[in-house]
N, CA and C atoms as an extended XYZ file, in Angstrom:
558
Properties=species:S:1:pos:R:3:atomname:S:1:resname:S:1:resid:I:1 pbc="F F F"
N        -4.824        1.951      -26.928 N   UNK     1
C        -5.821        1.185      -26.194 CA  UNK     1
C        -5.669       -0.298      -26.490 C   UNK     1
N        -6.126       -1.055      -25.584 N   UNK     2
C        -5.858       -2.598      -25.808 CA  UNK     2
C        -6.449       -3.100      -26.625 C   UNK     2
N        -6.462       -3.766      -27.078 N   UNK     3
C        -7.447       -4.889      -28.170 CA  UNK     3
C        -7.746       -6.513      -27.568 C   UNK     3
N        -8.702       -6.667      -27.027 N   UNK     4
C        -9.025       -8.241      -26.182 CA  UNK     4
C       -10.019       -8.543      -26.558 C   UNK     4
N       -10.491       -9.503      -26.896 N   UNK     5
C       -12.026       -9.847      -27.548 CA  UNK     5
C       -11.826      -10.885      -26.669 C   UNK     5
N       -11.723      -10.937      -25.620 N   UNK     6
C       -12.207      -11.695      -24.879 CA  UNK     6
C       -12.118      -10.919      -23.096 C   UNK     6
N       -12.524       -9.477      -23.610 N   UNK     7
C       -12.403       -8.612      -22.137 CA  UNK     7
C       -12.792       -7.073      -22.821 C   UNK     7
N       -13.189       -6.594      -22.257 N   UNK     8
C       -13.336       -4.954      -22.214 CA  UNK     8
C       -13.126       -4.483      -21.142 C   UNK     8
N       -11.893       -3.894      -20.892 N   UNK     9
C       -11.543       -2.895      -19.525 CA  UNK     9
C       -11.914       -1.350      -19.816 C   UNK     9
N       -12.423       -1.146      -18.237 N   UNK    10
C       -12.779        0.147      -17.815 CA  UNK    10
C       -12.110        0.935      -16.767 C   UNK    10
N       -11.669        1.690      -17.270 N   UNK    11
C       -10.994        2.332      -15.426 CA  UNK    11
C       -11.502        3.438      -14.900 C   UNK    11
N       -12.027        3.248      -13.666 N   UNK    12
C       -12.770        4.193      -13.393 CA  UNK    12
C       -11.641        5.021      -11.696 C   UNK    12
N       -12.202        6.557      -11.938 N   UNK    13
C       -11.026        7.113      -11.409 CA  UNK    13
C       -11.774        8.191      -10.268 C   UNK    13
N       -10.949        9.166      -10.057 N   UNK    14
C       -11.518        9.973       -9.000 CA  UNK    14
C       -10.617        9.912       -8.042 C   UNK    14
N       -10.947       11.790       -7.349 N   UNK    15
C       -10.748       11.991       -6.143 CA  UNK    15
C       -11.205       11.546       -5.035 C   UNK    15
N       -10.786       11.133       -4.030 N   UNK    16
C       -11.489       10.497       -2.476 CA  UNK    16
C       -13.005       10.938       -2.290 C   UNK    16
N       -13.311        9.843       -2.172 N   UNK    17
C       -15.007        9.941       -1.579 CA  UNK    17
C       -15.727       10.601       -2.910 C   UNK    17
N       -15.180        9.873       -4.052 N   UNK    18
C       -16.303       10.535       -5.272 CA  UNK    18
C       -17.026        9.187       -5.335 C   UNK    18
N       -16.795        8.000       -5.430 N   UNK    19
C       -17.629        7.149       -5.249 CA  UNK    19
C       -17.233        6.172       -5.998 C   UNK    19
N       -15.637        5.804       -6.483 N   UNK    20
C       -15.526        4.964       -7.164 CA  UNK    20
C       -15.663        3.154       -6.994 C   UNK    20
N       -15.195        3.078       -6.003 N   UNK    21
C       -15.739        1.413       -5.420 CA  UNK    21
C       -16.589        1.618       -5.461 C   UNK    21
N       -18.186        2.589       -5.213 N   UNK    22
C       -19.349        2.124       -4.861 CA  UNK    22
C       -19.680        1.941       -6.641 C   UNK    22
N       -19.651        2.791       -7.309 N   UNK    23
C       -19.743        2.553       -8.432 CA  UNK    23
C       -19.198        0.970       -8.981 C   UNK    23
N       -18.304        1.058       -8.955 N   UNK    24
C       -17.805       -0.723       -9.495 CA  UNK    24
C       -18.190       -1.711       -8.562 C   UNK    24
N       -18.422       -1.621       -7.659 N   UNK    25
C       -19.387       -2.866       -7.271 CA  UNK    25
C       -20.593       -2.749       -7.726 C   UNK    25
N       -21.570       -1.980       -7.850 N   UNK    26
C       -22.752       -1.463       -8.246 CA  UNK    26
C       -22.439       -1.815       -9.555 C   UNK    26
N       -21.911       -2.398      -10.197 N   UNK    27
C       -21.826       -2.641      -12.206 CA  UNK    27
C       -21.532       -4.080      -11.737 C   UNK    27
N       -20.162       -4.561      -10.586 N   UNK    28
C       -20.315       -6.015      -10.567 CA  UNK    28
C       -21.631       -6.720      -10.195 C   UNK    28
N       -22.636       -6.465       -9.889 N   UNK    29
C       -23.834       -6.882       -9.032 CA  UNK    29
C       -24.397       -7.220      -10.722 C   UNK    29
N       -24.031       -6.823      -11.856 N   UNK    30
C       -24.624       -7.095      -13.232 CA  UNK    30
C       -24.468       -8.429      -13.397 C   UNK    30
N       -23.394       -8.955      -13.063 N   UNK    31
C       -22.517      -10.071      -13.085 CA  UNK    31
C       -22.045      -10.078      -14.455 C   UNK    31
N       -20.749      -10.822      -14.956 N   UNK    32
C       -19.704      -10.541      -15.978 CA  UNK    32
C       -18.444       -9.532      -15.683 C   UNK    32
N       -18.945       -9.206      -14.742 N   UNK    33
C       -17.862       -7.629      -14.080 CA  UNK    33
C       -16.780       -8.067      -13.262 C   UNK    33
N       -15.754       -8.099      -13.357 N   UNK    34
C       -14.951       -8.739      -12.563 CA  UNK    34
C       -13.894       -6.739      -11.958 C   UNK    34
N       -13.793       -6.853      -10.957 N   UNK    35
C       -13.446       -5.812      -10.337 CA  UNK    35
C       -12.162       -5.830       -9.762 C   UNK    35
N       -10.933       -5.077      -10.300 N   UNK    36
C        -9.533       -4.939       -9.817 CA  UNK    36
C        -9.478       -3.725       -8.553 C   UNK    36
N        -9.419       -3.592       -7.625 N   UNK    37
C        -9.308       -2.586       -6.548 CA  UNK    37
C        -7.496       -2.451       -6.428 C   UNK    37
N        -7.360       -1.732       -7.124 N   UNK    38
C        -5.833       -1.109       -7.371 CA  UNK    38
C        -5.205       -0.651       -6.213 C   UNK    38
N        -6.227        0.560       -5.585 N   UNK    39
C        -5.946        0.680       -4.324 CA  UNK    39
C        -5.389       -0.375       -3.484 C   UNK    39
N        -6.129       -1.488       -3.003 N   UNK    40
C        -6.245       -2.182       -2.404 CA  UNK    40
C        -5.578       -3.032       -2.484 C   UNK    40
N        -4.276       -2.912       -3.414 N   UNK    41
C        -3.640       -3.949       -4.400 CA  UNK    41
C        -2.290       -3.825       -3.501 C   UNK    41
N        -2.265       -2.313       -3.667 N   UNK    42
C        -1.148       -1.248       -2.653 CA  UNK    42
C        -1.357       -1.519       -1.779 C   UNK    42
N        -2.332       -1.461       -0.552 N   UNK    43
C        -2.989       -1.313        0.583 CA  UNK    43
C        -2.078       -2.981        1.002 C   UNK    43
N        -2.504       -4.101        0.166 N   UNK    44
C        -2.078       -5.700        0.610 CA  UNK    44
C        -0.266       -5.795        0.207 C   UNK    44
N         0.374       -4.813       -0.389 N   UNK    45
C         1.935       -5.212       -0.838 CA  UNK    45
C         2.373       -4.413        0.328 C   UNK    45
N         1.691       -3.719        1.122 N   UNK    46
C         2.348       -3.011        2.651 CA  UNK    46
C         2.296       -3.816        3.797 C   UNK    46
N         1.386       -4.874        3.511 N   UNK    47
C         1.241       -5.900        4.675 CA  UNK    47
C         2.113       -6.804        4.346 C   UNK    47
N         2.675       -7.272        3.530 N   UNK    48
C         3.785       -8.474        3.073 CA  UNK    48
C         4.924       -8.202        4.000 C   UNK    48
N         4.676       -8.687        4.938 N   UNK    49
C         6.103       -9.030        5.723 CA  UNK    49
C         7.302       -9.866        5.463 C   UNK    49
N         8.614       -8.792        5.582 N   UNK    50
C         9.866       -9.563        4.196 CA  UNK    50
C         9.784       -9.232        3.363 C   UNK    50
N         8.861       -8.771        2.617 N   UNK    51
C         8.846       -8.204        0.413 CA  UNK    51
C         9.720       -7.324        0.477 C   UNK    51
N        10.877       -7.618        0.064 N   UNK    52
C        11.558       -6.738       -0.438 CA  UNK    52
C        10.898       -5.079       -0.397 C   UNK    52
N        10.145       -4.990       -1.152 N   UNK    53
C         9.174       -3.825       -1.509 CA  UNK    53
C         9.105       -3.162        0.111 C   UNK    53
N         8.669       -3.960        1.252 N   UNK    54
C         8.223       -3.105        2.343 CA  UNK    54
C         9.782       -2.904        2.892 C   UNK    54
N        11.153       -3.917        2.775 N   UNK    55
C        12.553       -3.865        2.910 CA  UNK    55
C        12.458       -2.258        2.888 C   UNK    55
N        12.594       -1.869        1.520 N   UNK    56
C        13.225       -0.875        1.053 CA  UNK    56
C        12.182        0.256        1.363 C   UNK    56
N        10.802        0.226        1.735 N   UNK    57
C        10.197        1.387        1.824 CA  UNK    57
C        10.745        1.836        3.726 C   UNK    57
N        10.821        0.549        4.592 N   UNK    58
C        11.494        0.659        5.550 CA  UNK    58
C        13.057        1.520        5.473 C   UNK    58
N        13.879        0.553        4.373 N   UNK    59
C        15.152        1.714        4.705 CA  UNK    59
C        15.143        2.763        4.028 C   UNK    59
N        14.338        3.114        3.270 N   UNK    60
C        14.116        4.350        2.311 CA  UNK    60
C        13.735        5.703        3.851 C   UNK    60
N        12.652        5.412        4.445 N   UNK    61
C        12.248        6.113        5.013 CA  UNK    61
C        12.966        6.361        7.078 C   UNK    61
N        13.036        4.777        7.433 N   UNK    62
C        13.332        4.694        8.362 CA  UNK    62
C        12.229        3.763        9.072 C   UNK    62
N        12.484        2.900       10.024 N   UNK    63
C        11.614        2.105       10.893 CA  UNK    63
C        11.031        2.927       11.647 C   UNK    63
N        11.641        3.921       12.158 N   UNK    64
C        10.540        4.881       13.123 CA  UNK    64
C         9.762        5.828       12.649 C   UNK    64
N        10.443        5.878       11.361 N   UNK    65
C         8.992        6.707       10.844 CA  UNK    65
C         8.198        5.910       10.079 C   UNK    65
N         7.547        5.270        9.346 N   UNK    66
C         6.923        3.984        9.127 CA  UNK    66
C         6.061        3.315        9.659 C   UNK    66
N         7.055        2.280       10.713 N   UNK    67
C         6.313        1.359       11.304 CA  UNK    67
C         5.533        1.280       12.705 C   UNK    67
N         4.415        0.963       12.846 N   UNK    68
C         3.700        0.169       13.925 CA  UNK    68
C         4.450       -0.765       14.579 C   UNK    68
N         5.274       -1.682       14.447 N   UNK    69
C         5.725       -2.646       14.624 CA  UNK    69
C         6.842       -3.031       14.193 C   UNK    69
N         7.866       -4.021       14.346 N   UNK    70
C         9.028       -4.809       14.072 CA  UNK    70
C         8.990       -4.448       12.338 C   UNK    70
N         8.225       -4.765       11.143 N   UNK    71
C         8.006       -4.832       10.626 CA  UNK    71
C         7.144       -4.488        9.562 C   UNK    71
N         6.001       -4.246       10.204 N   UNK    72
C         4.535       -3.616        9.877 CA  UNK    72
C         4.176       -1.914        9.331 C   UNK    72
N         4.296       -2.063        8.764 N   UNK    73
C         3.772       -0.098        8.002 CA  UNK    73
C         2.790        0.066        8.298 C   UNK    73
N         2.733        1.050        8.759 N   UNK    74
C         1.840        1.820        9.501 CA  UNK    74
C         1.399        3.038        7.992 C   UNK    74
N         0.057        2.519        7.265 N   UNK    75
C        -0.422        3.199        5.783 CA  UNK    75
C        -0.315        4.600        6.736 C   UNK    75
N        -0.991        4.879        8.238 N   UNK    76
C        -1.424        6.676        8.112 CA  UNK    76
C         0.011        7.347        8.692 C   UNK    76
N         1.581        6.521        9.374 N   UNK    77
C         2.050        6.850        9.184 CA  UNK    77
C         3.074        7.424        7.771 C   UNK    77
N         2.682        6.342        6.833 N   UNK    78
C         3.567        6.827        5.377 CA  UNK    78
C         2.607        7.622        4.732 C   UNK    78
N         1.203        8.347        5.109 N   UNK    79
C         0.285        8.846        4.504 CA  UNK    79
C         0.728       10.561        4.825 C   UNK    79
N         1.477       10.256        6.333 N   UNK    80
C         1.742       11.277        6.859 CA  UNK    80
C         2.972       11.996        5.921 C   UNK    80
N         3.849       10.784        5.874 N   UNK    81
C         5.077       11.341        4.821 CA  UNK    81
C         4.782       11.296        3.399 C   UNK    81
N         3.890       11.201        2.945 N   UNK    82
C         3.542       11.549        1.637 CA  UNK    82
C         2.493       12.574        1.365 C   UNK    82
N         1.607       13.034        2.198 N   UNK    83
C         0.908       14.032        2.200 CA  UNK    83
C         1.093       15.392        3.334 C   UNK    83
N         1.685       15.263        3.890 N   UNK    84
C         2.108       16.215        5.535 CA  UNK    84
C         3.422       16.768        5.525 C   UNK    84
N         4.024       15.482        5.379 N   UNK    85
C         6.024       15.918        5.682 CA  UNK    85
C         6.311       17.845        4.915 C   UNK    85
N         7.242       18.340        5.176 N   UNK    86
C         7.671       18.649        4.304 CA  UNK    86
C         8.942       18.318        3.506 C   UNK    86
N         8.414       17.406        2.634 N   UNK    87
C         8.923       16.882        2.090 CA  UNK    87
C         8.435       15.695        1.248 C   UNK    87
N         7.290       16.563        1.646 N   UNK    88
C         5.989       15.027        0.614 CA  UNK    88
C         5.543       15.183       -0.823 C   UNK    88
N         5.962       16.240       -1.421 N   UNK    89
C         5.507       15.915       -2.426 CA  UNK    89
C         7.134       14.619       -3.486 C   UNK    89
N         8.507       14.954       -2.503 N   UNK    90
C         9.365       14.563       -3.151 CA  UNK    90
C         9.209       13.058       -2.641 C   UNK    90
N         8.449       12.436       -1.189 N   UNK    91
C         8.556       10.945       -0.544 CA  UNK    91
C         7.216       10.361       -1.473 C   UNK    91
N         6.080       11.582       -2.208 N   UNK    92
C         5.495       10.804       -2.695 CA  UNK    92
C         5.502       10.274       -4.194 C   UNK    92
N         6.491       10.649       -4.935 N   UNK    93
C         7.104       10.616       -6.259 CA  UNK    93
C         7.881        9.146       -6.055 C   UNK    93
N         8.834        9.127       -4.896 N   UNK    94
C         9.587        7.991       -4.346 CA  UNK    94
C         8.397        6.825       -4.274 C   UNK    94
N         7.920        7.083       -3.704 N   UNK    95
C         6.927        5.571       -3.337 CA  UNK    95
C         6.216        5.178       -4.620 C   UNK    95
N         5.354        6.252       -5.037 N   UNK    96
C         4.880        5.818       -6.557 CA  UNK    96
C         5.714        5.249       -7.294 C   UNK    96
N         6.793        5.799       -7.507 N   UNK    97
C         7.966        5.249       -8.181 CA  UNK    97
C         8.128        3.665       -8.059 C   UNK    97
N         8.093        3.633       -6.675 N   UNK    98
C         8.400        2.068       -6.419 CA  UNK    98
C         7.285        1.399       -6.525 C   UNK    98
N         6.072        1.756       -5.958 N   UNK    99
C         5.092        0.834       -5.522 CA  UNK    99
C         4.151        0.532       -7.407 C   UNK    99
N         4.301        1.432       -8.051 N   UNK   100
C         2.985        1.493       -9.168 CA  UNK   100
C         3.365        0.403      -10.104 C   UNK   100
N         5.120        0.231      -10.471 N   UNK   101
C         4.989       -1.230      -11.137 CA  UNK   101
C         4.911       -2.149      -10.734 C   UNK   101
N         5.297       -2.400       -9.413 N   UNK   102
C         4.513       -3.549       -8.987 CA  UNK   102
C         3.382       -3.886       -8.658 C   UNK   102
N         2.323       -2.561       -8.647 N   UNK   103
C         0.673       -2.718       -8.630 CA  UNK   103
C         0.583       -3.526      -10.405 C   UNK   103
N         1.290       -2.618      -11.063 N   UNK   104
C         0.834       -2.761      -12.518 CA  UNK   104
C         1.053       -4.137      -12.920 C   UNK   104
N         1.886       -4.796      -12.539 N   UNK   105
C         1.975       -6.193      -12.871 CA  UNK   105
C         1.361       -7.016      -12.492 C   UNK   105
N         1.134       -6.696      -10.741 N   UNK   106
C        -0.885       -8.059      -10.287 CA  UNK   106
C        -1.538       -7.645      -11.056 C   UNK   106
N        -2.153       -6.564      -11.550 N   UNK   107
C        -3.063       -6.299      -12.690 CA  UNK   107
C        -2.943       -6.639      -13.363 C   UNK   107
N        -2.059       -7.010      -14.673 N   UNK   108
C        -1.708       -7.636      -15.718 CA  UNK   108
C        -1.918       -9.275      -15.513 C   UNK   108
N        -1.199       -9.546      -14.056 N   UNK   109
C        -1.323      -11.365      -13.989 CA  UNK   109
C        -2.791      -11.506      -13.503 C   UNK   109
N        -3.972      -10.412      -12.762 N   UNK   110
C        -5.173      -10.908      -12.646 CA  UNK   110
C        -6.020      -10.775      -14.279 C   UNK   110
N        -5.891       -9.837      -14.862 N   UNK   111
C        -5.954       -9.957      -15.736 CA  UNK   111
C        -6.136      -10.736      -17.298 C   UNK   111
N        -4.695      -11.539      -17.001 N   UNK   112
C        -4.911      -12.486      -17.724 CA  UNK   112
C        -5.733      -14.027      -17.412 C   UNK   112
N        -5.757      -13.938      -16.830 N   UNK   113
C        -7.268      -15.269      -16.196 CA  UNK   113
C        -9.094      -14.334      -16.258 C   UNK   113
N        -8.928      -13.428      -16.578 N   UNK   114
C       -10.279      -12.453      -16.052 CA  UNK   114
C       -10.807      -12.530      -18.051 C   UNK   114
N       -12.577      -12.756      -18.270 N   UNK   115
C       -12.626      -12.428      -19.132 CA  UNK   115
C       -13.592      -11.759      -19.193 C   UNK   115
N       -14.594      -10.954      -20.558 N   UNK   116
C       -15.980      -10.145      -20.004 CA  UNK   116
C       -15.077       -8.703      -19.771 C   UNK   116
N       -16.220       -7.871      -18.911 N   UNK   117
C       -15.839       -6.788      -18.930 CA  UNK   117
C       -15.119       -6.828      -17.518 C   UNK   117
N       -13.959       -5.953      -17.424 N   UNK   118
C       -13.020       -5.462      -16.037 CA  UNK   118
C       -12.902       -4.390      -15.676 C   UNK   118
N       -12.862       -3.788      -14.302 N   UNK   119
C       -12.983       -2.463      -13.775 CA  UNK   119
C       -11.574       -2.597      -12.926 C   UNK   119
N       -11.169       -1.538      -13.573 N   UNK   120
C        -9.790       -1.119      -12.473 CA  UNK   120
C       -10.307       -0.179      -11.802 C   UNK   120
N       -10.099       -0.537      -10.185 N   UNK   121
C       -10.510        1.248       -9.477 CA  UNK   121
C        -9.289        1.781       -9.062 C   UNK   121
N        -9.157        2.852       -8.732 N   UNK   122
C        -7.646        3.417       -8.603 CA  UNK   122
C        -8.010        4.833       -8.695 C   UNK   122
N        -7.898        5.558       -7.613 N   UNK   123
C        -7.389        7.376       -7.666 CA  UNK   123
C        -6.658        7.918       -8.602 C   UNK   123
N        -5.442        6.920       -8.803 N   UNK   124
C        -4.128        6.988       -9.882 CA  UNK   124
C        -4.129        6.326      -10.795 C   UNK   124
N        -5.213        6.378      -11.626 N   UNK   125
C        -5.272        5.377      -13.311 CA  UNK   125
C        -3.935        6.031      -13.913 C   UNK   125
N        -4.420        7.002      -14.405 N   UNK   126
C        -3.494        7.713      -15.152 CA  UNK   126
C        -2.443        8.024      -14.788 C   UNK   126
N        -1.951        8.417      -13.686 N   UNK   127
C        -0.850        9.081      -12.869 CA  UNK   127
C         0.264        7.464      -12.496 C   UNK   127
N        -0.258        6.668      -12.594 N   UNK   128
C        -0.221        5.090      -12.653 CA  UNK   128
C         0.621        4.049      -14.105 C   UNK   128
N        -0.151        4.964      -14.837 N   UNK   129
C         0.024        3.897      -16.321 CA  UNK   129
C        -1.075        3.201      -16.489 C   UNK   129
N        -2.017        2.720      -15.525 N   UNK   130
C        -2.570        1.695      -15.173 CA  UNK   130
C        -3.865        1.888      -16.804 C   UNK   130
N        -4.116        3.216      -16.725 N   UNK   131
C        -5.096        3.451      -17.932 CA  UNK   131
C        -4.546        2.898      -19.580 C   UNK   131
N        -3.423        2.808      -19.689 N   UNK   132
C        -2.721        2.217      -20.844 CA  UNK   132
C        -3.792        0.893      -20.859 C   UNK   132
N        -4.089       -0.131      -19.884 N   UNK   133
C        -5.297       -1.389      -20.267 CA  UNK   133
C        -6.342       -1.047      -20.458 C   UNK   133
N        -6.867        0.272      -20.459 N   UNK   134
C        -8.391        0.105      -20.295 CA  UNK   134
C        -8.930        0.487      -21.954 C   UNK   134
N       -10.085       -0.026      -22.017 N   UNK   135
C       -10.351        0.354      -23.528 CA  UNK   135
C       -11.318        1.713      -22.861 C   UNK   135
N       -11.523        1.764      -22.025 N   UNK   136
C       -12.710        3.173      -21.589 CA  UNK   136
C       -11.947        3.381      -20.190 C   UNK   136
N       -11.861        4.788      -19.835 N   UNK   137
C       -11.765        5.638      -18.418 CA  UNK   137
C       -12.717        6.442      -18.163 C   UNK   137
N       -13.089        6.487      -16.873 N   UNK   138
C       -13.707        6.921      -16.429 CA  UNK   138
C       -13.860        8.015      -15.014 C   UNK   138
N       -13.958        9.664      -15.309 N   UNK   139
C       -13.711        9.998      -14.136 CA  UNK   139
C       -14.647       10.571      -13.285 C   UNK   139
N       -15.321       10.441      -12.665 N   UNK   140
C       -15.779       10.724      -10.856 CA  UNK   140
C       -15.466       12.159      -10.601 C   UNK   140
N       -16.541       13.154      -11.377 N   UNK   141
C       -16.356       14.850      -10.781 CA  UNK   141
C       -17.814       14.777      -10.351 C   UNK   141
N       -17.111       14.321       -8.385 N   UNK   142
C       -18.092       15.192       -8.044 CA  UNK   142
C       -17.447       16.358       -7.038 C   UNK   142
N       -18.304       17.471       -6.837 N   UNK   143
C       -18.120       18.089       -5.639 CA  UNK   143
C       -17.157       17.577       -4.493 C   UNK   143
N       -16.697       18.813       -3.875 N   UNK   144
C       -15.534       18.938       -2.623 CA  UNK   144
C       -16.579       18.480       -1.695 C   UNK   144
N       -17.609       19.466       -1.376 N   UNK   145
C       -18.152       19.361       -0.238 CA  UNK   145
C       -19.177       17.831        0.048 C   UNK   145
N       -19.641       17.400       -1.384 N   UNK   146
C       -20.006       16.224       -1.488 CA  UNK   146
C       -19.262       14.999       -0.813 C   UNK   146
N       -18.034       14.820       -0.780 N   UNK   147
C       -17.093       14.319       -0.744 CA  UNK   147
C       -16.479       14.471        0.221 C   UNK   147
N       -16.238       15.586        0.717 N   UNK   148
C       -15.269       15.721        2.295 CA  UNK   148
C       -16.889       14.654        3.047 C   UNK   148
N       -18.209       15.368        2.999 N   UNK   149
C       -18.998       14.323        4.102 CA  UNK   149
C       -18.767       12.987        4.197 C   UNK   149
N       -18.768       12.598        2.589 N   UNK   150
C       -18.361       10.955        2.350 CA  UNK   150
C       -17.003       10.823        3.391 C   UNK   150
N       -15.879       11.187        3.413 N   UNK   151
C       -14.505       11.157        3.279 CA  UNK   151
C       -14.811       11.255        5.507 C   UNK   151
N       -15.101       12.223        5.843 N   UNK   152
C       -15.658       12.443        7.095 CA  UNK   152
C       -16.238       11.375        8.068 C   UNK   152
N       -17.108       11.180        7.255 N   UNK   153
C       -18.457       10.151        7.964 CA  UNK   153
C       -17.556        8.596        7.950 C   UNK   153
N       -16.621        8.055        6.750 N   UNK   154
C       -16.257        6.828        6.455 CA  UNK   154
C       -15.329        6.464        7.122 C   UNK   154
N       -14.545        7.483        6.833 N   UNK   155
C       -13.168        7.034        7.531 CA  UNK   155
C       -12.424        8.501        8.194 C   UNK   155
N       -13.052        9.186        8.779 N   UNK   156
C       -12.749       10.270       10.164 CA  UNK   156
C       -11.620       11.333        9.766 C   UNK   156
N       -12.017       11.401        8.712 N   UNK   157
C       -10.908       12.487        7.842 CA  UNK   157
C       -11.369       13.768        7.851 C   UNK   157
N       -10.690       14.725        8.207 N   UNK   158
C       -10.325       16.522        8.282 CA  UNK   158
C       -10.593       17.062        6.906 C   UNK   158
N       -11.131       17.493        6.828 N   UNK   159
C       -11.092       18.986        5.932 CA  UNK   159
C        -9.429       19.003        5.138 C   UNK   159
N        -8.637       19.095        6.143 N   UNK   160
C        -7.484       19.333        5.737 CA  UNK   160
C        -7.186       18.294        5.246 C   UNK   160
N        -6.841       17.062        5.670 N   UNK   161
C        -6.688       15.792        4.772 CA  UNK   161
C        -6.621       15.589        3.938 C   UNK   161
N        -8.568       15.880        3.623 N   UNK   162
C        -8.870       15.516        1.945 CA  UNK   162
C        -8.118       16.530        1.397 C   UNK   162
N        -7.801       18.259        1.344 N   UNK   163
C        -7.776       19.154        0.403 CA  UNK   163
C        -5.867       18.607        0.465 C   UNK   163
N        -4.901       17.951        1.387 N   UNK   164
C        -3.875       17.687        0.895 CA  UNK   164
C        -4.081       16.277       -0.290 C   UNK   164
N        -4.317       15.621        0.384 N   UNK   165
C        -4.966       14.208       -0.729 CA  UNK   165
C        -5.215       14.968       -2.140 C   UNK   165
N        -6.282       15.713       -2.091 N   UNK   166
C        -6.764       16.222       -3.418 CA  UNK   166
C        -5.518       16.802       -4.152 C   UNK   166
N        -4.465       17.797       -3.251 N   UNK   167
C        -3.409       18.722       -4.241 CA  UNK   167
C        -2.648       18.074       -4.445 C   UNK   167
N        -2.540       16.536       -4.198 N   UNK   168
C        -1.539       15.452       -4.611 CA  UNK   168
C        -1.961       15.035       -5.943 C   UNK   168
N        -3.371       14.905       -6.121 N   UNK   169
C        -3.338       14.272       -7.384 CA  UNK   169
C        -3.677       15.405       -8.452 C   UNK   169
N        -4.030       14.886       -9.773 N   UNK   170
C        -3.602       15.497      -10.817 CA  UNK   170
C        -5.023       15.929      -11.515 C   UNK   170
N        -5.277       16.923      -11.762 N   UNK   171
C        -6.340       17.234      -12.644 CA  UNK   171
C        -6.754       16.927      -13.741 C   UNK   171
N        -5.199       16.160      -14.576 N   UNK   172
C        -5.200       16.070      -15.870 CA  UNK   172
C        -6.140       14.575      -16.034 C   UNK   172
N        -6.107       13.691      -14.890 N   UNK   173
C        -7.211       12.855      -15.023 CA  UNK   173
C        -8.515       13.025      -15.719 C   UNK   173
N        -8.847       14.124      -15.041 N   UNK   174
C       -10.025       14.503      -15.893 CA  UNK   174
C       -10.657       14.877      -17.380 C   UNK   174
N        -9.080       15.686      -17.743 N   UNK   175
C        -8.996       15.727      -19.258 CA  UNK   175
C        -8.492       14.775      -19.891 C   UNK   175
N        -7.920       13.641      -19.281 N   UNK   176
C        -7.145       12.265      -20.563 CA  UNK   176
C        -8.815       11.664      -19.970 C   UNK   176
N        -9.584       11.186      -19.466 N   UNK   177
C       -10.551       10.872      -19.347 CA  UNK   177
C       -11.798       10.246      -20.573 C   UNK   177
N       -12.177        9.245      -21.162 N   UNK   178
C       -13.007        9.445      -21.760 CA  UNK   178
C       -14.755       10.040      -21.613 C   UNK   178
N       -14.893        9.795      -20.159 N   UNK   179
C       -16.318        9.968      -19.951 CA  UNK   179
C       -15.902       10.863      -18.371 C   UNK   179
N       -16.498       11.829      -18.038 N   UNK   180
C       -16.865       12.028      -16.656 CA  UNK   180
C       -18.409       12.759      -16.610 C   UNK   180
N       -18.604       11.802      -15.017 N   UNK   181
C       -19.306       11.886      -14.573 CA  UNK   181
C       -19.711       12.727      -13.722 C   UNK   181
N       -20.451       13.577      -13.650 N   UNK   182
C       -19.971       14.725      -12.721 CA  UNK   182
C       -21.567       14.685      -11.182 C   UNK   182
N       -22.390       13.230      -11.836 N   UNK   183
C       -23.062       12.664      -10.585 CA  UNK   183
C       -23.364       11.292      -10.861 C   UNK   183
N       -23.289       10.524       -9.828 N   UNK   184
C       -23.946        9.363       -9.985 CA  UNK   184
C       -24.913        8.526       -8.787 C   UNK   184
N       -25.832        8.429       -9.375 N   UNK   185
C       -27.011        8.194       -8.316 CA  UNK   185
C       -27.170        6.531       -8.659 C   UNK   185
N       -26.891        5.809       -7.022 N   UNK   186
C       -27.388        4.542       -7.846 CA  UNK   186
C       -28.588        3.962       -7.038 C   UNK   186
């Protein structure tokens, strides 16, 4: 675990639609909370038009399967080849592969300017590395059915979706975990 006396990191984790952004904004509203959206970290290195990074996820995979555009990744087409293909559990080992150290390093450079307490959010703390910074983890057990409504209502996702999403990630989150939560009402 890290040692910073001038920061305490938390990473808080979970399966889709357990509530982890709502949770870490709901702690930033304390103020001192400064909030890393990991996800979202990924989500902005797919829009970089030219990064190398989207180069190679282009010739890795192919422009027609990929992209929207000249250029542009299309997230629910590579969502498709990492959760759908057959062949997704091996395209999604590939992308993690590529994409997680370069998440892990904006984290490290936001990081070092950030002081007080920090929240990494991320599905993939652990599955990531990303939990190696945190002095506390945190995991988000709630309910399937809790969660497919969230997952449903937000962003127009299937039944089937979430339960591939879910057999992608790892259970063991829960046991390297220091705290889970198995509700949170805010």
């Amino acid at each position: 675990m890290p040692i910073d006396t001038d920061k305490f990191m938390i990473g808080i984790t979970g399966f889709p639609g357990c509530g982890k952004t709502t949770l870490s904004n709901h702690l930033a509203t304390f103020g001192a909370v400064n909030v890393i959206d990991m996800d979202g970290i990924g989500h902005d290195l797919l829009e970089e038009f030219d990064s190398d990074l989207v180069k190679e996820i282009i010739n890795h995979f192919g422009k027609e399967q990929v992209c929207i555009s000249e250029d542009l990744i299309s997230r629910r087409k590579l969502g498709d080849l990492v959760f759908f293909h057959e062949k997704a559990k091996e395209n999604l080992t590939w992308l993690n592969a590529l994409m997680w150290p370069v998440m892990n390093k904006i984290v490290q450079e936001k990081l070092q300017v950030l002081k007080g307490v920090c929240i990494i959010d991320t599905a993939l703390l652990f599955e990531s590395g990303a939990d190696k910074m945190c002095d506390l983890t945190i995991f988000l057990d709630i309910p399937f059915d809790v969660r497919f409504e969230r997952v449903s209502r937000s962003r127009g996702w299937r039944k089937e979706t979430l339960e591939r999403i879910d057999a992608a990630q790892s259970l063991e989150a829960k046991m390297r975990a220091n705290l889970v939560l198995k509700e949170v009402k805010l």
